[in-house]
C-alpha positions as CSV (number, residue, x, y, z in Angstrom):
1,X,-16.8,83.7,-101.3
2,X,-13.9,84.8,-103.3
3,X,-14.2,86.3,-106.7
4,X,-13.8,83.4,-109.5
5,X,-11.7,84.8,-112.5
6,X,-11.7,83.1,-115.5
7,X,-8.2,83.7,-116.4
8,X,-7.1,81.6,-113.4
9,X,-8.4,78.5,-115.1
10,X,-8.1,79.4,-119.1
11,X,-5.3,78.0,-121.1
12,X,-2.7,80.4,-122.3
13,X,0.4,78.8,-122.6
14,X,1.2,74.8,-122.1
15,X,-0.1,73.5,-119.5
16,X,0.8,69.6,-117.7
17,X,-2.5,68.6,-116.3
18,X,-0.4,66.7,-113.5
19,X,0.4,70.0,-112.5
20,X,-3.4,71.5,-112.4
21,X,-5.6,70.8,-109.5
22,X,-8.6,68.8,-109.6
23,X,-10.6,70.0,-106.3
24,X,-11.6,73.4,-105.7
25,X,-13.8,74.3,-102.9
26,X,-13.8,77.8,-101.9
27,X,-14.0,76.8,-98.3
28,X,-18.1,76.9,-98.6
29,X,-20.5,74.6,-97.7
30,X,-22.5,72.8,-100.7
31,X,-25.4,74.8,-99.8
32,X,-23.9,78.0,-100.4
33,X,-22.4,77.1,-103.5
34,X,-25.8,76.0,-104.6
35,X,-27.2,79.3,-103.8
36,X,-24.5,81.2,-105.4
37,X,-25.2,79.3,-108.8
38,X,-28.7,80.1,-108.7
39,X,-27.8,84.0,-108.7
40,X,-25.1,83.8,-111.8
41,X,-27.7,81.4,-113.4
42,X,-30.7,83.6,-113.8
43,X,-28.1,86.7,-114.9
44,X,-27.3,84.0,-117.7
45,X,-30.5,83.4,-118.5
46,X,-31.3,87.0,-118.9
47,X,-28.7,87.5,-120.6
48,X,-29.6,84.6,-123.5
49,X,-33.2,86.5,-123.8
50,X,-31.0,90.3,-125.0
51,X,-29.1,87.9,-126.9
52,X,-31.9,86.2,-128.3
53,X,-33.0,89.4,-129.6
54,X,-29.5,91.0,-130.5
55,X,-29.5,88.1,-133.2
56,X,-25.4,88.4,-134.2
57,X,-24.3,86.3,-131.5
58,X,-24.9,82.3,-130.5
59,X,-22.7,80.6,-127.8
60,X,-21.2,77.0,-128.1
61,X,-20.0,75.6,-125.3
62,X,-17.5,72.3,-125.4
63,X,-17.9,69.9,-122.5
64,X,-14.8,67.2,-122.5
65,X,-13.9,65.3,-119.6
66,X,-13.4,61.3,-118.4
67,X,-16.1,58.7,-117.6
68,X,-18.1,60.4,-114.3
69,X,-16.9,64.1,-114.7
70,X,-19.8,65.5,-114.0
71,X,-20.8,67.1,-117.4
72,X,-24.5,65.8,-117.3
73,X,-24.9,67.5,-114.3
74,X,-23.3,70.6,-114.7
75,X,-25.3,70.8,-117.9
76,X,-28.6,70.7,-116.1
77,X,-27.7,72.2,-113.3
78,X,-26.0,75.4,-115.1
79,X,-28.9,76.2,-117.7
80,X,-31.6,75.7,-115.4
81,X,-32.9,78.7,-115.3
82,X,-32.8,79.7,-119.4
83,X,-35.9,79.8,-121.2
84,X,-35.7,75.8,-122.8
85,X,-36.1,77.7,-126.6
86,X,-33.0,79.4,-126.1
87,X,-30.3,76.5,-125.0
88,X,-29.8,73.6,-127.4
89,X,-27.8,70.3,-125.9
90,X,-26.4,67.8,-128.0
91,X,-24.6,64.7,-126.7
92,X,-22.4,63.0,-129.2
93,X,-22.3,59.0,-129.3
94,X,-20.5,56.6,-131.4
95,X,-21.3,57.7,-135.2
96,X,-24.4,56.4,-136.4
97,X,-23.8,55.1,-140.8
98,X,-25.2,58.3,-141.9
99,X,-22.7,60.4,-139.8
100,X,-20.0,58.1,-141.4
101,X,-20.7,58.9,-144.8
102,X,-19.4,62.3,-144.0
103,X,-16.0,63.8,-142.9
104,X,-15.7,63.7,-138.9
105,X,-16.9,67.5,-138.4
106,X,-20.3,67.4,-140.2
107,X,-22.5,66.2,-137.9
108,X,-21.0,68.6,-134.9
109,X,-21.4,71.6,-137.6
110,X,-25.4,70.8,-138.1
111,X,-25.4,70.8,-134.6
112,X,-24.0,74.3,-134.2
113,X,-26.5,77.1,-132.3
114,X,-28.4,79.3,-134.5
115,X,-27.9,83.4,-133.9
116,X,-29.4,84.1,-130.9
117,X,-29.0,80.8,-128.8
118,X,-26.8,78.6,-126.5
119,X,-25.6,75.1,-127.7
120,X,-23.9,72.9,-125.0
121,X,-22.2,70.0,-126.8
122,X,-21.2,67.1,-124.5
123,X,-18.3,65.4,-125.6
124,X,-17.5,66.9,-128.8
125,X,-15.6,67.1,-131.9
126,X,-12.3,66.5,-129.6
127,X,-13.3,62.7,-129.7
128,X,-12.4,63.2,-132.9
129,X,-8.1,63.8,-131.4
130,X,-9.2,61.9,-128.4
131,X,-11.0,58.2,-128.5
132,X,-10.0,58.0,-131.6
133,X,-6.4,58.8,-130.6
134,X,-6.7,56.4,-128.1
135,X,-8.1,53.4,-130.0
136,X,-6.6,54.5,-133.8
137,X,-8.3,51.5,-135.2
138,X,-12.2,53.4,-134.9
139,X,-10.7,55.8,-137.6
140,X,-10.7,52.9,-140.0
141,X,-14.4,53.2,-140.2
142,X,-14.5,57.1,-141.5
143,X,-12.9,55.6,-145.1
144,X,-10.3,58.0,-145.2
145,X,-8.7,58.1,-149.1
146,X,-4.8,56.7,-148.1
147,X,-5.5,55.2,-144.6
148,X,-5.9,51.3,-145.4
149,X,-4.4,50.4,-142.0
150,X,-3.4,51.7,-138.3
151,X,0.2,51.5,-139.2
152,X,-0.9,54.6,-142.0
153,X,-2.2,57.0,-139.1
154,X,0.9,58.7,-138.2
155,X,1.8,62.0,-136.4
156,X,1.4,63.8,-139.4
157,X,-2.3,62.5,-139.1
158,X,-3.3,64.1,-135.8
159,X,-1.2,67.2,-136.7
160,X,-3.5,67.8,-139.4
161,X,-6.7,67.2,-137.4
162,X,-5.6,69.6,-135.3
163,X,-5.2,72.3,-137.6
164,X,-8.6,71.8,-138.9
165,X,-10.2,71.6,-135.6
166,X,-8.2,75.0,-135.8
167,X,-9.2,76.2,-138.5
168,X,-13.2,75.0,-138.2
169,X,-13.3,77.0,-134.7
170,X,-12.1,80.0,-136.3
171,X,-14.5,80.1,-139.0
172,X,-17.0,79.9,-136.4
173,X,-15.5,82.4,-134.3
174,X,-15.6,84.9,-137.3
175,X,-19.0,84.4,-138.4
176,X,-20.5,85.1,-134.3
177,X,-20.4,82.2,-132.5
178,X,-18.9,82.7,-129.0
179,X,-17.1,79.3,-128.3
180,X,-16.1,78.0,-124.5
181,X,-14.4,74.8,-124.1
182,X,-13.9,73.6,-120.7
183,X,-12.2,69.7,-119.6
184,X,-13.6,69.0,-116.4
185,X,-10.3,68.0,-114.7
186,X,-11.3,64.6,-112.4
187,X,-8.8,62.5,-110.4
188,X,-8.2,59.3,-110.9
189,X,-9.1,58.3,-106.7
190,X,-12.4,60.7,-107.3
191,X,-13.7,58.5,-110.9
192,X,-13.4,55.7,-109.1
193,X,-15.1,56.5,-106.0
194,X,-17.7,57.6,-108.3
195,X,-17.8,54.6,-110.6
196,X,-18.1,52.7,-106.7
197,X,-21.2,54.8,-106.6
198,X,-22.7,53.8,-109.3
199,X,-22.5,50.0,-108.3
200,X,-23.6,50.7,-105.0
201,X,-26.8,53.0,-105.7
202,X,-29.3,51.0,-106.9
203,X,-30.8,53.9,-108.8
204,X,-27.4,55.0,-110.4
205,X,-26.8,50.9,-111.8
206,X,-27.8,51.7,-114.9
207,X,-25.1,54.2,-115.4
208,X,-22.2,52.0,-114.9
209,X,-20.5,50.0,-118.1
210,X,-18.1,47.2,-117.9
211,X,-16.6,49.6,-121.1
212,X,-15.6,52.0,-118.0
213,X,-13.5,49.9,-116.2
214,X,-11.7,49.5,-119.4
215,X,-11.2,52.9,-120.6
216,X,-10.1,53.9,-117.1
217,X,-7.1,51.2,-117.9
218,X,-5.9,53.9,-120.2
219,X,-6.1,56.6,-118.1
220,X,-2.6,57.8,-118.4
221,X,-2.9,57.7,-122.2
222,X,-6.0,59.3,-122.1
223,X,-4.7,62.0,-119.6
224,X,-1.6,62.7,-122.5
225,X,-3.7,62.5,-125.7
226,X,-5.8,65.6,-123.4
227,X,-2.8,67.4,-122.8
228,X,-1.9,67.4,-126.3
229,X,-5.5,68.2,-127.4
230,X,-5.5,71.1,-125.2
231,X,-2.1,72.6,-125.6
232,X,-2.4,72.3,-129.5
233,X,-5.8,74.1,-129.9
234,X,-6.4,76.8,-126.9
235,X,-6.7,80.1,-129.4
236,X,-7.9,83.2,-128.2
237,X,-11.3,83.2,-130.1
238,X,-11.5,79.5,-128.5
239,X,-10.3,79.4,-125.4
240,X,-9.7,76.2,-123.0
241,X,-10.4,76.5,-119.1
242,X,-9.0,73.7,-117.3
243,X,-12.0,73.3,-114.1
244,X,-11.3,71.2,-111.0
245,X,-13.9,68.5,-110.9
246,X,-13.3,66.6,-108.0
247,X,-16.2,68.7,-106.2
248,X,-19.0,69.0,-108.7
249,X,-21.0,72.0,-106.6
250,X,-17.8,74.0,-107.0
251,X,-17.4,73.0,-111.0
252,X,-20.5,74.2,-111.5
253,X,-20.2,77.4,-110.6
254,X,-16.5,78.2,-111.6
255,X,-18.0,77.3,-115.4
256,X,-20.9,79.8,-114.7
257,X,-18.8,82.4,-113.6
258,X,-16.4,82.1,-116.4
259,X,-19.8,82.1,-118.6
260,X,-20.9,85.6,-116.7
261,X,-17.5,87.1,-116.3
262,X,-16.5,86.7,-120.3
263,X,-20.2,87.0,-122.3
264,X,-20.3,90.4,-120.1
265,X,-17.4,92.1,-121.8
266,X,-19.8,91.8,-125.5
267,X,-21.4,95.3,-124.7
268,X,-22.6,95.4,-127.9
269,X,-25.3,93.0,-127.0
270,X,-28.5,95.2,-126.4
271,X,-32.1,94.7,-127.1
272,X,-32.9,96.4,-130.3
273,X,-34.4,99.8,-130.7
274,X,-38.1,100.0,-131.6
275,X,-37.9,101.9,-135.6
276,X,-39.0,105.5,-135.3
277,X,-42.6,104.8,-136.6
278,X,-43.3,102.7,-134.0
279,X,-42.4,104.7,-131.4
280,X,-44.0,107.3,-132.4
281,X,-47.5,105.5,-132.5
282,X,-46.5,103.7,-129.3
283,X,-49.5,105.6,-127.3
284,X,-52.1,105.1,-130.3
285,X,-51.5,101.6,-130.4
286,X,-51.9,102.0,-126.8
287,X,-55.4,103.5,-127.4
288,X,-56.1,101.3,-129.6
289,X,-55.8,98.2,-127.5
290,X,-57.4,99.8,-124.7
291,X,-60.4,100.2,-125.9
292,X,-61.6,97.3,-127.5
């Protein structure tokens, strides 16, 4: 299989996702994919436990993409193999009255990763530049001071949300936390051959919505408003990658290898040194154990 490098799919100058490819294969079977996702799981996994123990670092990983992408799945099939204490997931609905009472970004910051751990958020504070973009009139509901009415959120509006999206993923950045952001990139034939699925499968029913049919109505806005999101916040200390998502086997592993290939070049991740005490009395303590 050909080496995945995550430059090929980062964002780091405008991009027209018309342009960008949604299906990636690599010529391989399913199978082999599979197997090759086990191997770059387990060197992630091992790598959480250093980190774990490192304690400067956590990792937040963004998960954005339309109805059927395949984000559930990549979620469990990615982190399979990481200790469960050491990867936190966090799937964002509709706000809740409580989430509400606060400004847009509070309940996605109390969700953040603590030192030492992976967060996966799916769907994220992007719905923030995204449904809301989409349907304007949801932002009614945060009780902005100066927005009264639809006709009030302007360009100037979303321009700001952007720099604080900015700005909150630069704090974050500068304080430890390692941020991916990857928009699983579907086509329009594949989501609906998926959402087909779904009615067909008996066991996959209860995933289908009439609310999907809808929202795939707007795909073209949708596809624009992710263009813009994208384009307008892919930094260097928070990078986008783009992923093909038309074949979920080869998602999967493109988003693990990006994982592997850029959490590798933080060499200053290392399991702490025992203090000089300690390893001094390592063979007493030794002793000591051994002969009760």
């Amino acid at each position: 299989m050909k080496k995945i490098k995550s430059k090929s799919y980062r964002v780091e100058e405008e991009v027209r996702l018309s342009a960008l490819p949604t299906k990636e294969d690599f010529g391989e079977s399913d199978k082999k994919l599979k197997k090759y996702l086990e191997k770059i799981r387990v060197k992630l996994g091992k790598f959480q436990d250093v980190m774990y123990a490192h304690d400067k670092y956590s990792v937040l990983i963004c998960l954005q993409g339309m109805d059927t992408a395949g984000k559930d799945s990549l979620i469990r099939e990615v982190f399979k193999d990481f200790n469960v204490r050491g990867v936190q997931v966090h799937s964002f609905k509709v706000p809740t009255e409580l989430e509400r009472s606060h400004d847009y970004l509070w309940r996605h910051y109390i969700a953040l990763p603590p030192k030492g751990k992976f967060g996966v958020f799916n769907r994220t504070h992007y719905e923030n530049v995204l449904v809301t973009r989409v349907h304007p009139s949801y932002i009614l509901g945060e009780h902005i001071p100066g927005i009264h009415s639809v006709d009030d959120i302007d360009e100037a509006f979303w321009e700001k949300r952007f720099r604080q999206i900015n700005d909150f993923e630069q704090h974050l950045a500068e304080n430890g936390t390692i941020i991916f952001k990857f928009f699983l990139h579907l086509s329009k034939e594949e989501q609906r051959q998926r959402l087909l699925r779904r009615l067909e499968l008996q066991e996959k029913n209860w995933k289908f919505s009439a609310g999907d049919l809808k929202e795939r109505n707007l795909w073209d806005t949708y596809q624009k408003c992710y263009e813009e999101a994208i384009n307008k916040t892919s930094k260097a200390h928070a990078p986008w990658y783009v992923i093909p998502a038309d074949t979920k086997e080869a998602a999967r592993v493109i988003v693990a290898e990006i994982l592997l290939e850029e959490l590798s070049r933080y060499t200053d991740v290392v399991e702490p040194e025992l203090d000089e005490e300690t390893k001094a009395n390592i063979e007493e303590y030794k002793r000591q154990l051994e002969s009760e």
